[in-house]
N, C-alpha and C positions, 0 to 999 in steps of 0.2 A: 504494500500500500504506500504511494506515494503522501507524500504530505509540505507544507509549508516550510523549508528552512529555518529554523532556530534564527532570531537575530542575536546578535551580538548585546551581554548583559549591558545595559543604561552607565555603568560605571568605568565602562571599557576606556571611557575618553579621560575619567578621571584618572585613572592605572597610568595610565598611557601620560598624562601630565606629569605624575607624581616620579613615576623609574626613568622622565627622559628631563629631570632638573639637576642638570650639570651643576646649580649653581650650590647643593647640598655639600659635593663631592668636597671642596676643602675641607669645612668644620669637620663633615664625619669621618674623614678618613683621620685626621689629627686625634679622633675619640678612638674609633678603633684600634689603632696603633698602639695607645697608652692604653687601651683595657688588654690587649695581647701581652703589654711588655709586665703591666702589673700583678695579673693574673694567671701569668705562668704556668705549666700544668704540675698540678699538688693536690691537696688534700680541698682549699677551697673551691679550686675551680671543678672538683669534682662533684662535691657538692653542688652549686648553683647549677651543673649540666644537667645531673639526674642521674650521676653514673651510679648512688647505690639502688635507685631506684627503677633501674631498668629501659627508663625514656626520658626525654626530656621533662625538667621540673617545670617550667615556666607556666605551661599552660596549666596544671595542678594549681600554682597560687594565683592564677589571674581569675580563678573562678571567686577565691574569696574576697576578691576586690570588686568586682564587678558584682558579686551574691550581694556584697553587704552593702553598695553602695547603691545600686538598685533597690535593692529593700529597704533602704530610709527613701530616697523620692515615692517608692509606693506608698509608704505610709504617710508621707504627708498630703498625698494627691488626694488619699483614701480617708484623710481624718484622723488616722490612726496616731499611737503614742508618741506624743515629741521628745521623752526623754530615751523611748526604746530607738528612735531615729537616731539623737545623738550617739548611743552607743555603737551604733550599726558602724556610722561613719565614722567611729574612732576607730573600731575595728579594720575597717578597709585602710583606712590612713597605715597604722600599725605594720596591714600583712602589703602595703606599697612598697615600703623598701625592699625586700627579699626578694619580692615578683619583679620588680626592675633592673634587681643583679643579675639574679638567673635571664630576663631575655637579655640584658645587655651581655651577658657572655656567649648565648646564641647566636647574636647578631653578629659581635664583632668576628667570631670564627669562618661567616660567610662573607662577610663584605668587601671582604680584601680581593675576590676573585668574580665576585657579580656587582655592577654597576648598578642593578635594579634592586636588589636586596639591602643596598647603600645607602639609597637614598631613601625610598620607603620604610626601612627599618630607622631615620633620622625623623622621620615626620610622624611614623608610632612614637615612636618616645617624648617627641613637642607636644604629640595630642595627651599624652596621657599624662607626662610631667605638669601642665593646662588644666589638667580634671583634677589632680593632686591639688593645684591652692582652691580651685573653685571650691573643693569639698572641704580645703581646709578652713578657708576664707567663712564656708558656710559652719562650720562647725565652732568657731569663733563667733561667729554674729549668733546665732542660739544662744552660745552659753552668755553672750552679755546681753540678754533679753533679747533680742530682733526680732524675733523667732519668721516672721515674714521674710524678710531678706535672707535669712539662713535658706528657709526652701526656695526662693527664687536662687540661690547660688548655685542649691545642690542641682536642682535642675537644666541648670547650663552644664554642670559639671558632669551630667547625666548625656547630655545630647553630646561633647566632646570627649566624654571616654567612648561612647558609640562610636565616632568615626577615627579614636582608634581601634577599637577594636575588631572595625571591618579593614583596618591597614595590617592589622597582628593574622588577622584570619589569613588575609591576599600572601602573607610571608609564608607561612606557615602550608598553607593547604595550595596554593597555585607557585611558590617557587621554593616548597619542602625546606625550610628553616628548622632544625631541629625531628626531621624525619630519617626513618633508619634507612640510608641510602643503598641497601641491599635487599628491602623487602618486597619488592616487585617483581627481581627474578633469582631471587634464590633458589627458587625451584627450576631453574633453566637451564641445567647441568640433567642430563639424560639418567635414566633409571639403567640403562646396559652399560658396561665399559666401553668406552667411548676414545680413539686416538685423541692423543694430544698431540703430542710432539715426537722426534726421536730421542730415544736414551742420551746417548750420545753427545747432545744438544746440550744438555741439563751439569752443569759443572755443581760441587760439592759447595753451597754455602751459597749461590750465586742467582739467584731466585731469576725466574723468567715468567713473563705472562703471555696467556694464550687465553683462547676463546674457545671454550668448548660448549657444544650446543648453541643458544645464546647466553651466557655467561661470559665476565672477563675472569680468569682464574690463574692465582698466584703459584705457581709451583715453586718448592725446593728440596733439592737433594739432603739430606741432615743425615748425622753419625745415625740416626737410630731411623734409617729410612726416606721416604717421601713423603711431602705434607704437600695438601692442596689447600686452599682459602679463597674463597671471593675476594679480588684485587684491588675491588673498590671499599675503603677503608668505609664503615657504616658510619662514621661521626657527619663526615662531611664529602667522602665520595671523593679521596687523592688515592691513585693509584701507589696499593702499597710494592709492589713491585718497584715503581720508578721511586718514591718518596723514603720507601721503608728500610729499617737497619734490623737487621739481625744477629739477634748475643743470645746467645743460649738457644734456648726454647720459647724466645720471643719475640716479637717483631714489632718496633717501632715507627707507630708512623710520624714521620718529621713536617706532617702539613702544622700538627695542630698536638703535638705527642704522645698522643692514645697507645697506650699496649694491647696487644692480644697474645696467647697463646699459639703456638702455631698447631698444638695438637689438638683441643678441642674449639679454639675459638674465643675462650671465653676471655674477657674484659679485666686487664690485670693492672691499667691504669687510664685513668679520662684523660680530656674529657667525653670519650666515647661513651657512650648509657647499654650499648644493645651489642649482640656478642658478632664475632664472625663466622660467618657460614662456610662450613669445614667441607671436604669431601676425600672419599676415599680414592685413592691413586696405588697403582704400581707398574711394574716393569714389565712387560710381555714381548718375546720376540723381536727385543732391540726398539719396542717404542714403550714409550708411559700412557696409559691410559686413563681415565679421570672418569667417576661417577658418579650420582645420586645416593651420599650416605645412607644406609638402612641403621 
């Protein structure tokens, strides 16, 4: 059945202003820079990524910012308690700092290599740093009686954490800020043994990547055998092949310094959250072969 063309979303024009203002690129590249040089990879930046939690933190605390912050303008639209309002909004005030570390460590890990994700990620942070005094501004005029001008505050503060949080979405879900950049085809490594390469090819310690099935996958020869891995580091997608060092039983990637395991995959330092995806490999008849772990 034939049908009508999808038009293009109403906001397409807006995207399209926002990822092509050249004139962001100074201030934010001089931010990102100093949050890369400050935030070094360690125990905090592992933290604010979401490494012991599996995914990225950020989007976890922006619900409580946006819950509680929405939920005092309902209540004052609604009639409802001005002192449970105030609390709301001290609340969100409170969980803003932590929610702004964690994206601002998302952010800066992309933006050095996406011009869109730059600039966009500068103008989420003006909108939301914008909602931050609106609501603090409002939570000050409450407590010294206003209480009218407190809800007209919060409610500005409401309409511009809204447009960022359709800028935090556009990051996030249309150019994958903080998504596991091997979750789409980790399964695209075949279920049969599959040639990769020749033996021969594959030196001791000295990793190569190939493309088996549709996969990029990292091979290396190691004292205790062959290891296979998805080559695209899951933090942010730098081939760990081309970027990665290898000591021991680990392999470092030098975009951004995430460890992995090279035998199981798993996550031995951030700011990676989600593990690498492993596969079985061996030697058959002078070639190496690569499959779909069982």
């Amino acid at each position: 059945m034939s049908g009508t063309p999808t038009a293009p979303p109403q906001t397409k024009s807006l995207i399209d202003a926002v990822e092509g203002a050249e004139v962001l690129d100074g201030p934010a590249k001089a931010v990102g820079k100093k949050l890369r040089e400050v935030f070094g990879p360690g125990v905090v930046r592992d933290a604010l990524s979401g490494t012991w939690l599996g995914h990225a933190l950020h989007p976890l605390l922006t619900d409580v910012v946006i819950g509680t912050w929405t939920s005092a303008v309902l209540l004052d639209l609604t009639g409802g308690d001005d002192d449970s309002a105030e609390r709301l909004i001290g609340i969100g005030l409170a969980a803003a700092v932590p929610t702004a570390a964690s994206g601002a460590m998302d952010w800066s890990d992309s933006e050095a290599v996406d011009d869109r994700v730059r600039r966009t990620g500068a103008l989420h942070a003006t909108s939301n740093v914008t909602a931050l005094g609106l609501y603090a501004a409002s939570l000050a005029a409450r407590k010294s009686g206003n209480t009218g001008r407190g809800k007209a505050l919060a409610l500005a503060g409401a309409a511009v954490l809204g447009a960022g949080g359709f800028l935090g979405g556009h990051l996030s879900f249309a150019r994958g800020v903080g998504v596991n950049q091997t979750a789409f085809d980790e399964q695209g490594v075949p279920e049969d043994w599959t040639d990769a390469m020749a033996a021969d090819e594959l030196t001791s310690g000295e990793p190569k990547s190939v493309v088996v099935g549709e996969t990029p996958v990292m091979l290396v020869r190691h004292d205790d055998g062959l290891h296979a891995l998805h080559d695209r580091c899951s933090h942010r997608g730098c081939s760990l092949t081309d970027m990665g060092e290898i000591e021991g039983e680990i392999v470092t990637c030098n975009c951004h310094g995430s460890q992995f395991d090279l035998r199981d995959g798993s996550v031995q330092r951030g700011p990676a959250a989600t593990f690498q995806p492993v596969y079985e490999a061996r030697e058959s008849d002078g070639r190496i072969q690569v499959r779909l772990a069982t």
